[in-house]
C-alpha positions as CSV (number, residue, x, y, z in Angstrom):
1,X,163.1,127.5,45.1
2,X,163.3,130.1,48.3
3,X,166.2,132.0,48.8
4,X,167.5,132.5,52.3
5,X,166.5,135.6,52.8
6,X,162.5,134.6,52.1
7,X,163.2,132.2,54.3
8,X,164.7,134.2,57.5
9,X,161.9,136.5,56.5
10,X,158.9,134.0,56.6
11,X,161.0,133.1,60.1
12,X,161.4,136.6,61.6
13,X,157.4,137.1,60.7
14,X,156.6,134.3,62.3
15,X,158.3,135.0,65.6
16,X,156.5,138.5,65.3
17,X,153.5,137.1,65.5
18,X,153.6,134.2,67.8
19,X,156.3,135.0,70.1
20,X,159.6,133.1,70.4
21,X,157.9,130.4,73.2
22,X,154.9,129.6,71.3
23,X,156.7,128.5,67.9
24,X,157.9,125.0,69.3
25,X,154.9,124.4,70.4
26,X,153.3,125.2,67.0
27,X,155.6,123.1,65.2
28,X,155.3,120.0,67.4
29,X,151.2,120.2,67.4
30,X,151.7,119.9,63.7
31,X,154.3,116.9,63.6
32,X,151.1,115.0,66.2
33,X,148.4,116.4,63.5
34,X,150.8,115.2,60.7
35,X,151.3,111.8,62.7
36,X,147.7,111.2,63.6
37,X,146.5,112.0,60.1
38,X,148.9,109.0,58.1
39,X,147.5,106.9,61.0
40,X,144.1,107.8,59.8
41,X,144.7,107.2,56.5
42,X,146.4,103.9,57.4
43,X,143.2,102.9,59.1
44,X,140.9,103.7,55.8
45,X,143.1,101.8,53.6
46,X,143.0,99.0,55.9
47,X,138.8,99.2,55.7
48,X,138.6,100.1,52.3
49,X,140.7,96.9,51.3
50,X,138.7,94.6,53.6
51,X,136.0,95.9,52.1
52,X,136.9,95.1,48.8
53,X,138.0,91.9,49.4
54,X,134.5,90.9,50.8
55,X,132.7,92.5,48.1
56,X,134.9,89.8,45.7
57,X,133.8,87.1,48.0
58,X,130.5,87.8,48.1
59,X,130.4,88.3,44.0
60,X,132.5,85.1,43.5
61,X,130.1,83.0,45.4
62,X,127.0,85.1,43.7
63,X,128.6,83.5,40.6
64,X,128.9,80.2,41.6
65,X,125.4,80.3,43.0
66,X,124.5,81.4,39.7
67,X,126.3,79.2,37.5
68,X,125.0,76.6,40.1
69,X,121.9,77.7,39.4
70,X,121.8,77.5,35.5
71,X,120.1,74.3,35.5
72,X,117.0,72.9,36.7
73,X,116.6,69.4,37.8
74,X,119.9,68.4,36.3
75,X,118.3,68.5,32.7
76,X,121.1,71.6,31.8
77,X,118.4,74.3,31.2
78,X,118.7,77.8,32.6
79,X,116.6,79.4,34.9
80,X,114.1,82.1,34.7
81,X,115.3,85.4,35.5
82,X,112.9,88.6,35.4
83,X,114.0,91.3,33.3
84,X,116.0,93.3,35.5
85,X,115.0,97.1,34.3
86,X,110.9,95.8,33.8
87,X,111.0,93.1,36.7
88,X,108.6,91.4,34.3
89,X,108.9,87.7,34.5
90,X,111.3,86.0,31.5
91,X,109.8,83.4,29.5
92,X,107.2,80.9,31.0
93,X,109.3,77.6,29.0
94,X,112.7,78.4,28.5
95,X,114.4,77.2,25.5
96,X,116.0,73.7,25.5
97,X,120.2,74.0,25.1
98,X,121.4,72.8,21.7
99,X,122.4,69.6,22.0
């Protein structure tokens, strides 16, 4: 990958232009910014998976309320949705199931 000479060059460079004192410093600011970024991400993919679990609870009981909702007065007919690009009203007398 790097041979040691890039290396002790990259090093020696790096010296140059921070100074000797400043370089630990450097490095341990980065391993906190390295350490407070994974705990951020930690964090979001704790909200993102809470936020996908109520999403499926709130579709799962959308469905039920739905299916719940297919017939009216116990008779097994389904209920009148409007047309949900229009919004115009489905049909006045839905069609009775096949029995």
């Amino acid at each position: 990958m790097f041979s040691p000479i890039e290396i002790a060059a990259v090093v020696g460079v790096a010296i140059l232009v921070f100074g000797a004192d400043k370089l630990p410093k450097l490095a341990r600011s980065a391993g906190q910014a390295k350490k407070e970024f994974m705990v951020g991400q930690a964090e979001a993919d704790v909200a993102a998976e809470r936020a996908r679990d109520e999403a499926r609870r709130k579709a799962e009981a959308e469905a039920s309320a739905a299916a719940a909702a297919t017939s009216v007065n116990g008779v097994g007919q389904p209920a009148v949705v409007p047309n949900p690009l229009t919004g115009a009203p489905g049909p006045t007398t839905p069609a009775r199931p096949l029995e």
